[in-house]
C-alpha positions as semicolon CSV with decimal commas, in nm:
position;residue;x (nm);y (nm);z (nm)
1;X;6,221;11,730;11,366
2;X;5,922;11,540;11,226
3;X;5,990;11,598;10,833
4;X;6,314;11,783;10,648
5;X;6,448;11,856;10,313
6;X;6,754;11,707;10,213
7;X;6,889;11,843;9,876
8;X;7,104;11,635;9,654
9;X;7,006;11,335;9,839
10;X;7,176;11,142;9,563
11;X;7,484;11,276;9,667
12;X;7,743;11,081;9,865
13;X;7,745;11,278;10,189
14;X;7,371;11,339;10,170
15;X;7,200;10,986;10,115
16;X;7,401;10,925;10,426
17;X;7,223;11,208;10,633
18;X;6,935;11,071;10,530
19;X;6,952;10,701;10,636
20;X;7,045;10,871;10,980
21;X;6,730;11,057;10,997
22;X;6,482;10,775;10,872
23;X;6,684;10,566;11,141
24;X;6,566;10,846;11,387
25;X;6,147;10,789;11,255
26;X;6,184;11,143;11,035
27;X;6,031;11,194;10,708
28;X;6,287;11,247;10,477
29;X;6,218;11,483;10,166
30;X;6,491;11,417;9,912
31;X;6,553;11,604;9,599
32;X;6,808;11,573;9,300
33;X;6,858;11,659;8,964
34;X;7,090;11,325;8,939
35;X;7,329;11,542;8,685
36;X;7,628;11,373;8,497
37;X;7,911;11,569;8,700
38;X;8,052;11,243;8,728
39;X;7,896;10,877;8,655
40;X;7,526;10,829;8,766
41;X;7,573;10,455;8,833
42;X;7,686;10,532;9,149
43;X;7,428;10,803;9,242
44;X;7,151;10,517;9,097
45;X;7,315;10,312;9,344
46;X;7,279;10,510;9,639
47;X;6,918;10,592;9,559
48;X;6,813;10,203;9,568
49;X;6,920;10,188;9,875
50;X;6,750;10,478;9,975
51;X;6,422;10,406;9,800
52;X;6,385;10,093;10,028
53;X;6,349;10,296;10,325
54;X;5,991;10,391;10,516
55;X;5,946;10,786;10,543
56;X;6,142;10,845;10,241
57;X;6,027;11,068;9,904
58;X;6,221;11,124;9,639
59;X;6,123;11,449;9,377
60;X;6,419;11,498;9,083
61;X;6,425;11,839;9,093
62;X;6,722;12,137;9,058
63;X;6,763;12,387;9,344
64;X;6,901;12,589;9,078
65;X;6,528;12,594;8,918
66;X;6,317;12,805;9,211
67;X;6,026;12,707;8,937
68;X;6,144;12,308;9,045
69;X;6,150;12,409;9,382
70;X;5,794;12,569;9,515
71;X;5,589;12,317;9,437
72;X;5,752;12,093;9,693
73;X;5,747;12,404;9,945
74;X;5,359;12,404;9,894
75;X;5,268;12,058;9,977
76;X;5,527;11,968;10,223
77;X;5,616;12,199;10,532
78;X;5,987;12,153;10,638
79;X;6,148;12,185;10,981
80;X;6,485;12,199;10,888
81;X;6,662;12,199;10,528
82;X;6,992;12,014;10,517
83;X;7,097;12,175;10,153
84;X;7,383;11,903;10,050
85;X;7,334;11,974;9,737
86;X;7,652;12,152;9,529
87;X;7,831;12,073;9,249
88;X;8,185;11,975;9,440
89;X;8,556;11,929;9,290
90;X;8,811;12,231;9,236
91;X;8,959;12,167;8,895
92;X;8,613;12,125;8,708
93;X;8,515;12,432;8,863
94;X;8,801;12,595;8,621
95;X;8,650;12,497;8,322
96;X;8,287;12,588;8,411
97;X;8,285;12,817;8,663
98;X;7,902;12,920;8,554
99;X;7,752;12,601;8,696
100;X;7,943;12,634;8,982
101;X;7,795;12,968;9,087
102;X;7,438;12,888;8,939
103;X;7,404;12,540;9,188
104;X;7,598;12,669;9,443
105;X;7,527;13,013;9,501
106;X;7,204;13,080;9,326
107;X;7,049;12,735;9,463
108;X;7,150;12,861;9,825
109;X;6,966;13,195;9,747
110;X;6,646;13,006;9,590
111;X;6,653;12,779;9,912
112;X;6,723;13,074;10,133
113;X;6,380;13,251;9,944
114;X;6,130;12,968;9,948
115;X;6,243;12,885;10,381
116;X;6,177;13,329;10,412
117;X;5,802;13,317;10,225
118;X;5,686;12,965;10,334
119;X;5,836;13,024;10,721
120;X;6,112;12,736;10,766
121;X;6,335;12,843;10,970
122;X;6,639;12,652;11,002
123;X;6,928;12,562;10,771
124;X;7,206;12,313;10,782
125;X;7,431;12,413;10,464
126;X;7,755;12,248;10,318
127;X;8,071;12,435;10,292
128;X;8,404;12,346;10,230
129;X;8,759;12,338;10,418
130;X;8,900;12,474;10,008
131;X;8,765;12,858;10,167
132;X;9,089;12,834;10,424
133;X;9,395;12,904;10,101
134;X;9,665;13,113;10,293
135;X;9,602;13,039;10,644
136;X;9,811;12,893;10,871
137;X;9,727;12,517;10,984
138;X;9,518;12,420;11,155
139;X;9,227;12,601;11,033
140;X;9,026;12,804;11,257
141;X;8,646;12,913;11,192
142;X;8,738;13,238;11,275
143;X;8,974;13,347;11,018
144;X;8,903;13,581;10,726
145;X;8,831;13,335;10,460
146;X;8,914;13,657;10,157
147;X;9,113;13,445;9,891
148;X;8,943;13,146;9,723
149;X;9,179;12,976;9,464
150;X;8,930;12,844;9,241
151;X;8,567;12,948;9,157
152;X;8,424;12,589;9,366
153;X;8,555;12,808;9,647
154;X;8,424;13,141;9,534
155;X;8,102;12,978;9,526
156;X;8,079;12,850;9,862
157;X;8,191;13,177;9,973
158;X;7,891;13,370;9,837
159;X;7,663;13,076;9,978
160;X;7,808;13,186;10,305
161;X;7,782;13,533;10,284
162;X;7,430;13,519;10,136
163;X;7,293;13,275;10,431
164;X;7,438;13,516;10,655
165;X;7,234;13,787;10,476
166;X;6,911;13,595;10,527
167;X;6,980;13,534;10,919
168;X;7,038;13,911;10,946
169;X;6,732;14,057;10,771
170;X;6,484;13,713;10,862
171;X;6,574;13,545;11,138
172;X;6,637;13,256;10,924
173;X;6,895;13,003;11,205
174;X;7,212;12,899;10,988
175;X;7,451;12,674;11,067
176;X;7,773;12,649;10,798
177;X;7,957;12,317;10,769
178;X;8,279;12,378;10,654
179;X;8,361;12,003;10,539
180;X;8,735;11,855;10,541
181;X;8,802;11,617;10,272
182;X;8,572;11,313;10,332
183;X;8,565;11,000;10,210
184;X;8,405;10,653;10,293
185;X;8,211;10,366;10,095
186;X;8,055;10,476;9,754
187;X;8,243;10,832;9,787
188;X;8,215;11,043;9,472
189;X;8,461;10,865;9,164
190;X;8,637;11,225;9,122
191;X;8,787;11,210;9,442
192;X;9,143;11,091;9,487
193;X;9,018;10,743;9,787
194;X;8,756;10,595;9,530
195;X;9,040;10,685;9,231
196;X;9,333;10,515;9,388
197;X;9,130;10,247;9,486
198;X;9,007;10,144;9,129
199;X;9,341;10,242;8,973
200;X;9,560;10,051;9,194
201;X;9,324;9,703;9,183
202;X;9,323;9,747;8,843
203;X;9,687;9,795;8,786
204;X;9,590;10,138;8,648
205;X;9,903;10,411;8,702
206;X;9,802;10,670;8,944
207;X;9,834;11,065;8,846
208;X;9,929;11,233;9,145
209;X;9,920;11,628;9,101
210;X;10,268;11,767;9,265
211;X;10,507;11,556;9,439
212;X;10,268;11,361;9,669
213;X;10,401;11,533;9,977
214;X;10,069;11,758;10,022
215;X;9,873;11,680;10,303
216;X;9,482;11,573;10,403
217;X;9,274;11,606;10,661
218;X;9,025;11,321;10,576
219;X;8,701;11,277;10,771
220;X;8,459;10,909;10,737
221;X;8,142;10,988;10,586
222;X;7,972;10,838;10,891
223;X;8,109;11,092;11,089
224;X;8,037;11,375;10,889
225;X;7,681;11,238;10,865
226;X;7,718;11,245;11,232
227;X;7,745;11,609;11,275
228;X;7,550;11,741;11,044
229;X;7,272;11,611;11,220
230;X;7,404;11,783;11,539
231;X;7,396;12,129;11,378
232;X;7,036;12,118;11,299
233;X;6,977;12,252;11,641
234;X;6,911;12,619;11,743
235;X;7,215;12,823;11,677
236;X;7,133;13,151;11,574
237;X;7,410;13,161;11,274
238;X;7,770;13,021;11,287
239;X;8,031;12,806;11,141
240;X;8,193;12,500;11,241
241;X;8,462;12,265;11,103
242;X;8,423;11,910;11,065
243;X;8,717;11,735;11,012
244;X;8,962;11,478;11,108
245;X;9,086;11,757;11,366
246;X;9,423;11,461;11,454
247;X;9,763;11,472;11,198
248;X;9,682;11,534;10,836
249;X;9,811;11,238;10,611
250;X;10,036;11,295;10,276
251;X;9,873;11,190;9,956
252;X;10,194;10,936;9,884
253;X;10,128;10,772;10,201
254;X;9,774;10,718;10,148
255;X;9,830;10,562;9,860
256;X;10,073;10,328;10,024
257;X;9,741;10,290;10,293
258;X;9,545;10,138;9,985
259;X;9,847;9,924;9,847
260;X;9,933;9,754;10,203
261;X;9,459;9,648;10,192
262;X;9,525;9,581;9,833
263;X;9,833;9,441;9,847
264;X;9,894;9,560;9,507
265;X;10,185;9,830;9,428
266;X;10,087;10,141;9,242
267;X;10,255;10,243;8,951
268;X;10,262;10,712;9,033
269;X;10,248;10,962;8,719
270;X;10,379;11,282;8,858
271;X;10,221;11,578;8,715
272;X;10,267;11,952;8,782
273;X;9,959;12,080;9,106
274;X;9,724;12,292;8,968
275;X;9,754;12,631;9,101
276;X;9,365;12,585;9,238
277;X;9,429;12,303;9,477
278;X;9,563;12,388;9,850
279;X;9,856;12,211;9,917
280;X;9,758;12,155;10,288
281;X;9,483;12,110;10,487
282;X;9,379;12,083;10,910
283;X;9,090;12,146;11,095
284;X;9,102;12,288;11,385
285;X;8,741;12,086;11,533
286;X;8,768;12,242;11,911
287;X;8,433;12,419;11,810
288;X;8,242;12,156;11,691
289;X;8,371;11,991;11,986
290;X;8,217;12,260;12,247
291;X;7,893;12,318;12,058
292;X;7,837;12,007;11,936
293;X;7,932;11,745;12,160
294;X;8,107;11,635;11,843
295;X;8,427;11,493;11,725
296;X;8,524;11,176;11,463
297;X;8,457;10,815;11,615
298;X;8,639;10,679;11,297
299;X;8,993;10,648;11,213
300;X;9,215;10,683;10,872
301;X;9,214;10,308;10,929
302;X;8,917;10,204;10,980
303;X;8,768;10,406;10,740
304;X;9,006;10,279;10,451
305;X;8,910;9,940;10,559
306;X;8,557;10,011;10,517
307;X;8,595;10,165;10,200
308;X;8,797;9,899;10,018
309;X;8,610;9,630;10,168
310;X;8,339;9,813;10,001
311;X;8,489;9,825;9,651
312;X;8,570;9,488;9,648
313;X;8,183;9,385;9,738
314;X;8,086;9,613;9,454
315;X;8,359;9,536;9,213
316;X;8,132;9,403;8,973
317;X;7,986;9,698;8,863
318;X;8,237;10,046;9,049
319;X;8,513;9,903;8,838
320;X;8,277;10,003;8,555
321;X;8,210;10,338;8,720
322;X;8,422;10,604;8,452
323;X;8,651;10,857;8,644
Protein backbone atom coordinates (compact mmCIF):
# COMPACT_ATOMS: atom_id res chain seq x y z
CA UNK A 1 0.00 0.00 0.00
CA UNK A 2 1.57 3.36 -0.88
CA UNK A 3 -1.69 5.69 -0.50
CA UNK A 4 -5.51 4.66 0.81
CA UNK A 5 -8.79 6.18 1.54
CA UNK A 6 -9.99 6.15 4.87
CA UNK A 7 -13.66 7.39 5.18
CA UNK A 8 -14.92 8.98 8.31
CA UNK A 9 -11.48 9.45 9.46
CA UNK A 10 -12.96 11.59 12.18
CA UNK A 11 -14.49 8.73 13.52
CA UNK A 12 -13.25 6.91 16.62
CA UNK A 13 -12.26 3.58 15.11
CA UNK A 14 -11.01 5.22 11.93
CA UNK A 15 -8.49 8.08 13.04
CA UNK A 16 -7.02 5.08 14.75
CA UNK A 17 -6.47 3.09 11.40
CA UNK A 18 -5.01 5.87 10.24
CA UNK A 19 -2.22 6.70 12.75
CA UNK A 20 -1.36 2.91 12.09
CA UNK A 21 -0.87 3.43 8.50
CA UNK A 22 1.10 6.85 8.61
CA UNK A 23 3.17 4.85 11.33
CA UNK A 24 3.71 2.29 8.43
CA UNK A 25 5.12 5.54 5.78
CA UNK A 26 1.42 5.36 3.84
CA UNK A 27 -0.34 8.30 2.58
CA UNK A 28 -3.37 8.55 4.28
CA UNK A 29 -6.50 10.11 2.40
CA UNK A 30 -9.07 11.00 5.03
CA UNK A 31 -12.53 12.16 4.46
CA UNK A 32 -15.52 13.32 6.75
CA UNK A 33 -18.49 15.19 6.77
CA UNK A 34 -17.78 15.81 10.73
CA UNK A 35 -21.84 15.56 11.23
CA UNK A 36 -23.49 16.31 14.70
CA UNK A 37 -24.61 12.53 15.38
CA UNK A 38 -23.17 13.16 18.58
CA UNK A 39 -20.79 16.15 19.90
CA UNK A 40 -18.05 17.31 17.38
CA UNK A 41 -15.63 18.32 20.18
CA UNK A 42 -14.51 15.06 20.31
CA UNK A 43 -14.28 14.34 16.53
CA UNK A 44 -12.27 18.08 16.46
CA UNK A 45 -10.19 16.40 18.88
CA UNK A 46 -9.23 13.46 17.11
CA UNK A 47 -8.57 15.40 13.93
CA UNK A 48 -5.74 17.63 15.73
CA UNK A 49 -4.11 14.90 16.42
CA UNK A 50 -4.35 13.63 13.16
CA UNK A 51 -3.56 16.84 11.32
CA UNK A 52 -0.05 16.77 12.98
CA UNK A 53 0.89 13.79 11.17
CA UNK A 54 3.28 13.64 7.75
CA UNK A 55 1.35 11.83 4.76
CA UNK A 56 -1.91 12.87 6.03
CA UNK A 57 -4.92 14.89 3.91
CA UNK A 58 -7.90 15.68 5.15
CA UNK A 59 -11.09 16.61 2.44
CA UNK A 60 -14.71 17.15 4.50
CA UNK A 61 -16.66 15.47 2.27
CA UNK A 62 -20.03 12.93 2.52
CA UNK A 63 -19.78 9.44 0.97
CA UNK A 64 -23.38 9.83 0.83
CA UNK A 65 -22.73 12.78 -1.87
CA UNK A 66 -21.04 10.64 -5.03
CA UNK A 67 -20.92 14.53 -6.37
CA UNK A 68 -18.42 15.00 -2.91
CA UNK A 69 -16.80 11.99 -3.75
CA UNK A 70 -15.21 11.96 -7.56
CA UNK A 71 -13.29 14.70 -7.35
CA UNK A 72 -11.04 13.04 -4.81
CA UNK A 73 -11.16 9.75 -7.08
CA UNK A 74 -9.69 11.99 -9.94
CA UNK A 75 -6.70 13.40 -8.37
CA UNK A 76 -5.74 10.74 -6.01
CA UNK A 77 -5.46 6.95 -7.08
CA UNK A 78 -6.22 4.59 -4.08
CA UNK A 79 -4.89 1.11 -3.32
CA UNK A 80 -7.15 0.12 -0.84
CA UNK A 81 -10.36 1.97 0.70
CA UNK A 82 -10.89 1.33 4.40
CA UNK A 83 -14.74 2.79 4.35
CA UNK A 84 -15.15 3.44 8.35
CA UNK A 85 -17.42 5.69 7.71
CA UNK A 86 -21.32 4.89 9.03
CA UNK A 87 -23.55 6.48 11.07
CA UNK A 88 -23.35 3.82 14.23
CA UNK A 89 -25.81 3.37 17.40
CA UNK A 90 -29.12 1.16 17.32
CA UNK A 91 -31.71 3.28 19.07
CA UNK A 92 -31.08 6.53 16.90
CA UNK A 93 -31.40 4.42 14.03
CA UNK A 94 -35.29 4.11 15.22
CA UNK A 95 -36.00 7.51 14.95
CA UNK A 96 -34.25 8.16 11.58
CA UNK A 97 -33.91 5.23 9.88
CA UNK A 98 -33.45 7.41 6.42
CA UNK A 99 -29.94 8.54 7.33
CA UNK A 100 -29.14 5.34 8.35
CA UNK A 101 -29.70 3.72 4.96
CA UNK A 102 -28.55 6.90 2.93
CA UNK A 103 -24.70 6.82 4.82
CA UNK A 104 -24.67 3.39 5.25
CA UNK A 105 -25.97 1.71 2.40
CA UNK A 106 -26.02 4.25 -0.34
CA UNK A 107 -22.37 5.57 0.71
CA UNK A 108 -21.18 1.80 0.39
CA UNK A 109 -22.80 1.72 -3.15
CA UNK A 110 -21.24 5.30 -4.18
CA UNK A 111 -17.80 3.91 -2.82
CA UNK A 112 -18.39 0.56 -4.40
CA UNK A 113 -19.08 2.80 -8.01
CA UNK A 114 -16.23 5.28 -7.99
CA UNK A 115 -13.40 1.89 -6.88
CA UNK A 116 -15.50 -0.08 -10.35
CA UNK A 117 -14.91 3.17 -12.93
CA UNK A 118 -11.59 4.53 -11.52
CA UNK A 119 -10.07 0.66 -11.06
CA UNK A 120 -9.37 0.34 -7.11
CA UNK A 121 -9.68 -2.75 -6.29
CA UNK A 122 -9.77 -3.56 -2.78
CA UNK A 123 -12.12 -2.80 0.11
CA UNK A 124 -11.88 -3.07 3.83
CA UNK A 125 -15.62 -2.23 5.04
CA UNK A 126 -17.13 -1.93 8.64
CA UNK A 127 -19.87 -4.12 9.77
CA UNK A 128 -21.31 -4.84 12.88
CA UNK A 129 -21.67 -7.90 15.46
CA UNK A 130 -25.85 -6.15 15.86
CA UNK A 131 -26.41 -8.47 12.20
CA UNK A 132 -26.08 -11.82 14.61
CA UNK A 133 -30.06 -11.21 16.63
CA UNK A 134 -31.27 -14.90 17.12
CA UNK A 135 -28.21 -16.88 16.91
CA UNK A 136 -26.83 -18.89 19.29
CA UNK A 137 -23.48 -17.59 21.10
CA UNK A 138 -20.80 -17.42 20.08
CA UNK A 139 -21.32 -15.95 16.79
CA UNK A 140 -20.08 -17.60 13.80
CA UNK A 141 -19.38 -15.80 10.28
CA UNK A 142 -21.17 -18.37 8.75
CA UNK A 143 -24.61 -18.08 9.96
CA UNK A 144 -27.58 -16.65 8.06
CA UNK A 145 -27.57 -13.18 9.33
CA UNK A 146 -31.86 -12.81 8.01
CA UNK A 147 -33.30 -10.80 11.06
CA UNK A 148 -31.87 -7.35 11.90
CA UNK A 149 -33.69 -5.76 14.95
CA UNK A 150 -33.24 -2.29 14.12
CA UNK A 151 -32.71 -0.41 10.79
CA UNK A 152 -28.57 0.38 11.98
CA UNK A 153 -28.59 -3.35 11.31
CA UNK A 154 -30.68 -3.43 8.19
CA UNK A 155 -28.28 -1.07 6.89
CA UNK A 156 -25.20 -2.87 7.35
CA UNK A 157 -26.89 -5.75 5.93
CA UNK A 158 -27.53 -4.19 2.52
CA UNK A 159 -23.81 -2.79 2.68
CA UNK A 160 -22.97 -6.43 2.81
CA UNK A 161 -25.02 -7.76 0.32
CA UNK A 162 -24.27 -4.91 -2.10
CA UNK A 163 -20.25 -5.31 -1.69
CA UNK A 164 -20.85 -8.80 -2.36
CA UNK A 165 -22.68 -7.75 -5.57
CA UNK A 166 -19.71 -5.68 -6.72
CA UNK A 167 -17.07 -8.65 -6.06
CA UNK A 168 -19.37 -10.88 -8.15
CA UNK A 169 -19.97 -8.79 -11.29
CA UNK A 170 -16.19 -6.69 -10.90
CA UNK A 171 -13.80 -8.40 -9.30
CA UNK A 172 -13.81 -5.77 -6.77
CA UNK A 173 -11.67 -7.92 -3.34
CA UNK A 174 -13.97 -7.34 -0.15
CA UNK A 175 -13.25 -8.04 3.06
CA UNK A 176 -16.38 -7.46 5.81
CA UNK A 177 -15.49 -6.58 9.40
CA UNK A 178 -18.10 -7.55 11.46
CA UNK A 179 -17.06 -5.35 14.64
CA UNK A 180 -17.92 -6.47 18.40
CA UNK A 181 -18.62 -3.68 20.66
CA UNK A 182 -15.37 -1.62 20.93
CA UNK A 183 -14.31 0.77 23.05
CA UNK A 184 -10.98 2.53 24.11
CA UNK A 185 -9.71 6.26 24.70
CA UNK A 186 -11.89 9.04 23.03
CA UNK A 187 -14.63 6.24 22.04
CA UNK A 188 -17.82 7.75 20.63
CA UNK A 189 -19.97 9.70 23.85
CA UNK A 190 -23.18 7.50 22.79
CA UNK A 191 -21.67 4.46 23.80
CA UNK A 192 -22.33 2.97 27.21
CA UNK A 193 -17.72 2.94 28.39
CA UNK A 194 -17.34 6.80 27.60
CA UNK A 195 -21.17 7.26 29.31
CA UNK A 196 -20.50 5.47 32.52
CA UNK A 197 -17.33 6.94 32.73
CA UNK A 198 -18.52 10.68 32.72
CA UNK A 199 -21.69 9.79 34.66
CA UNK A 200 -20.12 7.97 37.42
CA UNK A 201 -17.06 10.79 37.98
CA UNK A 202 -19.57 13.13 37.91
CA UNK A 203 -21.92 11.60 40.33
CA UNK A 204 -24.39 11.50 37.42
CA UNK A 205 -27.09 8.33 37.90
CA UNK A 206 -26.54 5.81 35.26
CA UNK A 207 -29.65 4.56 32.94
CA UNK A 208 -29.10 1.10 32.34
CA UNK A 209 -31.65 -0.36 29.67
CA UNK A 210 -33.00 -3.89 31.23
CA UNK A 211 -31.72 -5.36 34.30
CA UNK A 212 -27.94 -5.02 33.67
CA UNK A 213 -27.53 -8.75 33.31
CA UNK A 214 -27.00 -8.54 29.31
CA UNK A 215 -23.77 -9.34 28.20
CA UNK A 216 -20.66 -7.71 25.93
CA UNK A 217 -18.17 -8.80 23.99
CA UNK A 218 -15.90 -5.65 24.09
CA UNK A 219 -12.85 -5.35 21.85
CA UNK A 220 -9.79 -2.23 22.52
CA UNK A 221 -9.77 0.05 19.74
CA UNK A 222 -6.08 -0.71 19.27
CA UNK A 223 -6.90 -4.02 18.47
CA UNK A 224 -9.55 -3.50 16.18
CA UNK A 225 -7.24 -0.98 14.46
CA UNK A 226 -5.02 -3.93 14.44
CA UNK A 227 -7.00 -6.06 12.21
CA UNK A 228 -8.39 -4.01 10.03
CA UNK A 229 -5.17 -3.39 8.70
CA UNK A 230 -4.68 -7.21 8.33
CA UNK A 231 -7.73 -7.57 6.08
CA UNK A 232 -6.52 -5.20 3.53
CA UNK A 233 -4.76 -8.09 1.97
CA UNK A 234 -5.92 -10.24 -1.03
CA UNK A 235 -8.97 -12.15 -0.07
CA UNK A 236 -11.20 -12.50 -2.80
CA UNK A 237 -14.53 -11.63 -0.61
CA UNK A 238 -15.31 -12.81 2.99
CA UNK A 239 -16.23 -11.98 6.45
CA UNK A 240 -14.53 -12.08 9.63
CA UNK A 241 -15.32 -11.26 13.29
CA UNK A 242 -13.31 -9.14 15.37
CA UNK A 243 -14.01 -9.34 18.77
CA UNK A 244 -13.01 -10.04 22.23
CA UNK A 245 -13.51 -13.85 21.13
CA UNK A 246 -12.76 -14.75 25.56
CA UNK A 247 -16.11 -14.52 28.18
CA UNK A 248 -18.49 -11.73 27.40
CA UNK A 249 -18.85 -9.29 30.48
CA UNK A 250 -22.45 -8.13 31.98
CA UNK A 251 -23.20 -4.48 31.68
CA UNK A 252 -23.68 -4.31 35.80
CA UNK A 253 -20.32 -5.59 36.20
CA UNK A 254 -18.70 -3.25 33.95
CA UNK A 255 -19.96 -0.65 35.60
CA UNK A 256 -18.63 -1.95 38.85
CA UNK A 257 -15.08 -2.19 36.46
CA UNK A 258 -15.31 1.74 36.22
CA UNK A 259 -16.38 2.32 39.98
CA UNK A 260 -13.43 0.03 41.51
CA UNK A 261 -10.67 2.88 38.70
CA UNK A 262 -12.97 5.56 39.87
CA UNK A 263 -13.48 4.62 43.08
CA UNK A 264 -16.72 6.32 42.97
CA UNK A 265 -20.19 4.26 43.39
CA UNK A 266 -22.78 4.68 40.71
CA UNK A 267 -26.10 5.57 41.47
CA UNK A 268 -28.33 2.75 38.35
CA UNK A 269 -31.81 4.00 36.79
CA UNK A 270 -33.38 0.85 35.54
CA UNK A 271 -35.33 1.31 32.49
CA UNK A 272 -37.29 -1.14 30.30
CA UNK A 273 -34.45 -2.68 26.95
CA UNK A 274 -35.51 -1.50 23.88
CA UNK A 275 -36.76 -4.21 21.76
CA UNK A 276 -33.77 -3.15 19.08
CA UNK A 277 -30.83 -3.94 21.29
CA UNK A 278 -29.48 -7.75 21.48
CA UNK A 279 -29.36 -8.84 24.79
CA UNK A 280 -26.12 -10.88 24.19
CA UNK A 281 -23.26 -10.83 22.31
CA UNK A 282 -19.80 -13.36 21.44
CA UNK A 283 -17.60 -13.65 18.75
CA UNK A 284 -16.57 -16.53 17.71
CA UNK A 285 -12.72 -14.97 16.27
CA UNK A 286 -11.25 -18.64 15.19
CA UNK A 287 -11.40 -17.10 11.58
CA UNK A 288 -9.76 -14.08 11.99
CA UNK A 289 -7.44 -16.13 13.86
CA UNK A 290 -6.56 -18.59 10.75
CA UNK A 291 -6.64 -15.89 8.07
CA UNK A 292 -5.38 -13.28 9.81
CA UNK A 293 -2.80 -14.18 12.11
CA UNK A 294 -5.07 -12.15 14.35
CA UNK A 295 -6.51 -12.15 17.75
CA UNK A 296 -6.84 -9.19 20.76
CA UNK A 297 -3.41 -8.33 22.56
CA UNK A 298 -5.56 -6.21 25.03
CA UNK A 299 -7.59 -7.13 27.91
CA UNK A 300 -11.09 -5.81 29.56
CA UNK A 301 -8.51 -4.50 32.01
CA UNK A 302 -6.18 -2.97 30.45
CA UNK A 303 -8.26 -1.40 28.16
CA UNK A 304 -10.54 0.20 30.96
CA UNK A 305 -7.39 1.42 32.44
CA UNK A 306 -6.44 3.09 29.36
CA UNK A 307 -9.62 4.57 28.83
CA UNK A 308 -10.21 6.18 32.22
CA UNK A 309 -6.77 7.21 32.52
CA UNK A 310 -7.69 8.90 29.39
CA UNK A 311 -10.78 10.74 30.66
CA UNK A 312 -9.21 11.94 33.50
CA UNK A 313 -6.20 13.59 31.25
CA UNK A 314 -8.97 15.13 29.20
CA UNK A 315 -11.39 15.97 31.89
CA UNK A 316 -11.14 19.46 31.25
CA UNK A 317 -12.91 19.62 28.28
CA UNK A 318 -14.89 15.42 27.70
CA UNK A 319 -16.74 16.33 30.84
CA UNK A 320 -18.10 19.11 28.61
CA UNK A 321 -18.66 16.64 25.78
CA UNK A 322 -22.98 16.40 25.76
CA UNK A 323 -24.26 12.71 25.65
Amino acid sequence: MKTVLVTGSAGFIASQVAHRLLDQGIEVIGIDNVNDAYDKRIKNHRMEVLAKRDGFQFYEADIENLYDLQPIFEKHSFDVIFNLAARAGVRYSIENPHVYMQSNAQGALNLLELMRKFDCEKLVIASTSSLYAGHSMPFREDLAVEQPLSPYAASKKAAEVMCYTYHHLFQIDVSILRYFTVYGPAGRPDMAPFRFIKWIHEGTPITVFGDGTQTRDFTYVDDIARGTLLAAKPMGHTVINLGGGKRPIALLDFIHMIEDRLDKKAELVFKPMSASEMIDTSADIRKAKEVLDWEPEIDLDEGLDRTVEWYLENVEWASQVEL
